[in-house]
C-alpha positions in Angstrom: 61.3 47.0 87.1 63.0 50.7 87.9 65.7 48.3 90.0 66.2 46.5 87.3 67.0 49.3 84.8 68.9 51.5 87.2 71.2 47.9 87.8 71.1 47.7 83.9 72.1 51.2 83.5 74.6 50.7 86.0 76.4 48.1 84.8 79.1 47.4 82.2 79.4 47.1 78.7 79.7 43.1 79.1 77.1 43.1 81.3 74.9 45.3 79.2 75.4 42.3 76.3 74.4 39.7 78.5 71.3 41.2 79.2 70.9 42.0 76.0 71.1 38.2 75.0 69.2 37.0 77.7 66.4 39.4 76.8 66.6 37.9 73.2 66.3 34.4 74.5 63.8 35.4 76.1 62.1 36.8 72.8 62.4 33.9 71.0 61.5 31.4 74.1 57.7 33.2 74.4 57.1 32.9 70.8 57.6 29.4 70.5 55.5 29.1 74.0 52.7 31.4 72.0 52.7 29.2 68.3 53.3 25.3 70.5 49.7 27.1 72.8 48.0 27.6 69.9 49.6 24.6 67.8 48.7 21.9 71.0 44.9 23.8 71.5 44.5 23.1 67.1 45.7 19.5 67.2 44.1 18.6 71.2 40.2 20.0 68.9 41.3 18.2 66.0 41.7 14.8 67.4 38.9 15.1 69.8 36.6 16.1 67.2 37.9 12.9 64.9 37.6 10.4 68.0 33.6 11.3 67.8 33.7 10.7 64.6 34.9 7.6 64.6 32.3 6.5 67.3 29.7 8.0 65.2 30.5 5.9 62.6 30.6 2.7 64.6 34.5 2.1 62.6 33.2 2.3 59.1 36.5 3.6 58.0 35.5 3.7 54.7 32.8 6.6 55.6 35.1 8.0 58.0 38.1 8.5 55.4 35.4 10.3 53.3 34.3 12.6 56.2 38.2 13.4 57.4 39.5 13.5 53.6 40.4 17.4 54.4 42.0 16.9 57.7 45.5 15.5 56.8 47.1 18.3 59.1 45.5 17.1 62.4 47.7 13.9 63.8 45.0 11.7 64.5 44.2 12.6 60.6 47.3 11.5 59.3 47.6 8.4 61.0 44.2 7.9 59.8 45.4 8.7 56.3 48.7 6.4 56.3 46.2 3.5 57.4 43.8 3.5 54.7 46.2 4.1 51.9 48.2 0.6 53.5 44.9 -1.1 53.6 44.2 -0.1 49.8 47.6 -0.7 49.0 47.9 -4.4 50.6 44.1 -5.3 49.8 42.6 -3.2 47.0 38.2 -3.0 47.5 38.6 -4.4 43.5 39.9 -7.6 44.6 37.7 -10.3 46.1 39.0 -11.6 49.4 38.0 -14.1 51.9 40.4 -13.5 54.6 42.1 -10.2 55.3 45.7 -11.2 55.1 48.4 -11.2 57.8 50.2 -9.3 56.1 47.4 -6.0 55.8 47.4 -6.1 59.8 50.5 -6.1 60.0 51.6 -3.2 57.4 48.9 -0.9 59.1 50.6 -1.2 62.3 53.8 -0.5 60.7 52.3 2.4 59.1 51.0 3.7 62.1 54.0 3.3 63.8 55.6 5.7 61.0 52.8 7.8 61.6 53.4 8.3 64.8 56.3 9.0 65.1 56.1 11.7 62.5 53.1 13.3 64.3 55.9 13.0 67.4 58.1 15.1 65.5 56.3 17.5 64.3 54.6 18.0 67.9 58.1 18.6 69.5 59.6 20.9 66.9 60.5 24.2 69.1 61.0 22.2 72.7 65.3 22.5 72.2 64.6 26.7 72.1 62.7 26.2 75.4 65.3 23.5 76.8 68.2 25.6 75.3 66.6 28.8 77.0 66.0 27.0 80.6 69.6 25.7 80.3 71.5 28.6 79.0 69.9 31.6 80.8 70.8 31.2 84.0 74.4 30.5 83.3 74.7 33.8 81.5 73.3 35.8 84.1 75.7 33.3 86.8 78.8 34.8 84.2 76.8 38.5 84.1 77.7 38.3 87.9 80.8 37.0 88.3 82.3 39.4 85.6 80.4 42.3 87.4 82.1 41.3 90.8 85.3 40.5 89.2 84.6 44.3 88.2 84.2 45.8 91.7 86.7 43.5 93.1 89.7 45.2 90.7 88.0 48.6 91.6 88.9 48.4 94.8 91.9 47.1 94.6 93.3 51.3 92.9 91.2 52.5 95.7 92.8 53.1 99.3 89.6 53.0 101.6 86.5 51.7 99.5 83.2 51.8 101.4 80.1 50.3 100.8 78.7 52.9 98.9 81.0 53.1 96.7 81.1 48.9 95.6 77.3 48.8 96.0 76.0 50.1 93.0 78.8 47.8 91.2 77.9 44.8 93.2 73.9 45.3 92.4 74.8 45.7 88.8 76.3 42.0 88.4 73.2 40.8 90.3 70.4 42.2 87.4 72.6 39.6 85.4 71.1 37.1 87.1 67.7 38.0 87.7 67.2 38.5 83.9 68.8 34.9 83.5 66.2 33.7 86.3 63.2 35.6 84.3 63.9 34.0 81.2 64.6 30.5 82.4 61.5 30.1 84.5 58.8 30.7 81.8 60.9 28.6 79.1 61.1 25.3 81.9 57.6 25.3 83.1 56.7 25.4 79.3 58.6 22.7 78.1 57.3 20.6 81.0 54.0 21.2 80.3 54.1 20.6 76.7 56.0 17.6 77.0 52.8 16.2 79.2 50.4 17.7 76.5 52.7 16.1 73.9 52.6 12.3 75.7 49.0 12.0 76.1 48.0 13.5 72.3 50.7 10.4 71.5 48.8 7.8 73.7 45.4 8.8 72.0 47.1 8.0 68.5 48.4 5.0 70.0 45.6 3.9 70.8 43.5 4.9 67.8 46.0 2.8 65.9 45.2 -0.1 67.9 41.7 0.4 67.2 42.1 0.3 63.9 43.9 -2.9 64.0 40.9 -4.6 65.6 38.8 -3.6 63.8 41.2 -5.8 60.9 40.9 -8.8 63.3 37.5 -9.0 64.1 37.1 -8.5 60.0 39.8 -11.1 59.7 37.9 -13.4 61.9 34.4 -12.9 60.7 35.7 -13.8 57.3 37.5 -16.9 58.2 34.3 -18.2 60.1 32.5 -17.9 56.7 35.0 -19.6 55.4 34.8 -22.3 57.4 31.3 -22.5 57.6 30.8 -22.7 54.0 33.1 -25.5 53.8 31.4 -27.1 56.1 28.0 -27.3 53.8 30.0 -28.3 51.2 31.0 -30.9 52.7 27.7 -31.9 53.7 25.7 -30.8 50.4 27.1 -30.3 47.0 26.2 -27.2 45.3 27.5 -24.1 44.2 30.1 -22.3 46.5 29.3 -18.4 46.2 31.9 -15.7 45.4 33.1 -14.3 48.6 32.3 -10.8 50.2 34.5 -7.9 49.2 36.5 -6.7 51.5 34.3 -4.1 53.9 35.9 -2.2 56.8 32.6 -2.0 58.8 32.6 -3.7 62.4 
């Protein structure tokens, strides 16, 4: 560190900014990296805990909407959320219904889909600072240098014998340029790397909740039409009074 501050002290006023810059960057990089730690740590608890859930409640998405009701900021919660209000919309529980349409399957996947993609969004928001910091950083302190050498190098040229120590100290100050664009990329790149791993698998769990939930509309789907069949069947068979069909239950 005293290396680096006697090259900062030592150097120029456009090197001086360039620091300065980097060092804000850098500022602005490790807060992002502090709020995505503890954004990704919420969210990664948040879904876990509503993936028990929804094995605790064998699907019933009915119960579970009533258990997760307050956890709309969680991903796995909104997708949740944008399901069941599709379902509702596309097949109210105050309509009787024999067969869960096509179309309902089909809507929640789209509105899963939305879902996730919003959840994608939102997860992301911050990752161009650290990309931006990784990128940037080290071609500042690359310029630092060159303008610090480009320095010494016209120094020398109004002196008549120049010896090392005397471009040394000018030479070592358009290297700290450098260093502090080193220090501030690293952190900001293995960051983004790591969140953008985090990011991918919180995605494939929503994923495959979603598809989860559209099974559980199938095997519904089919249950109902077997009914339906099989009631026709005895009617064929037997005259009598055809009962009102089920309502429309989420349960496995």
């Amino acid at each position: 560190m005293e290396t680096l501050l006697t090259g900062y002290l030592d150097s120029s006023w456009a090197g001086r900014i360039i620091v300065l810059a980097i060092i804000a960057g850098s500022i602005i990089s490790w807060a992002v990296i502090l709020f995505k730690i503890r954004q990704f740590r919420r969210s990664e608890k948040e879904m876990e805990k509503f993936q028990q859930l929804f094995e605790h409640l064998g699907g019933n998405l009915d119960a579970l909407y009533e258990q997760t009701n307050q956890s709309r900021n969680s991903p796995a919660g909104r997708l949740f959320q944008a399901c069941y209000r599709e379902i509702h919309h596309l097949a109210p529980r105050e309509s009787n219904m024999a067969v869960i349409r096509t179309e309902v399957i089909e809507g929640v996947e789209r509105a899963s889909a939305r879902s996730i993609a919003e959840s994608e969004i939102i997860l992301s928001r911050g990752l161009p600072v650290l990309t931006m910091t990784a990128s940037i950083s080290p071609l500042m302190g690359l310029l630092g240098t060159v303008w610090g050498i480009l320095e010494v190098f016209q120094s020398m040229d109004q002196s008549t014998a120049p010896s090392i120590k005397d471009i040394a100290p000018g030479i070592s100050a358009a290297l700290v340029t450098t260093v502090f664009g080193l220090l501030a990329a690293m952190p900001a790149a293995g960051a983004y790397n790591i969140f953008l791993v985090r990011i991918n698998r919180m995605l494939s769990i929503l994923e495959n909740l979603a598809s989860m939930i559209s099974n559980i509309l199938v095997r519904h789907q089919l249950r109902q039409e077997m009914r339906s069949e099989g009631r026709r069947e005895d009617s064929d068979d037997t005259p009598r009074t055809v009962p009102s069909p089920t309502r429309f239950s989420y349960k496995r």
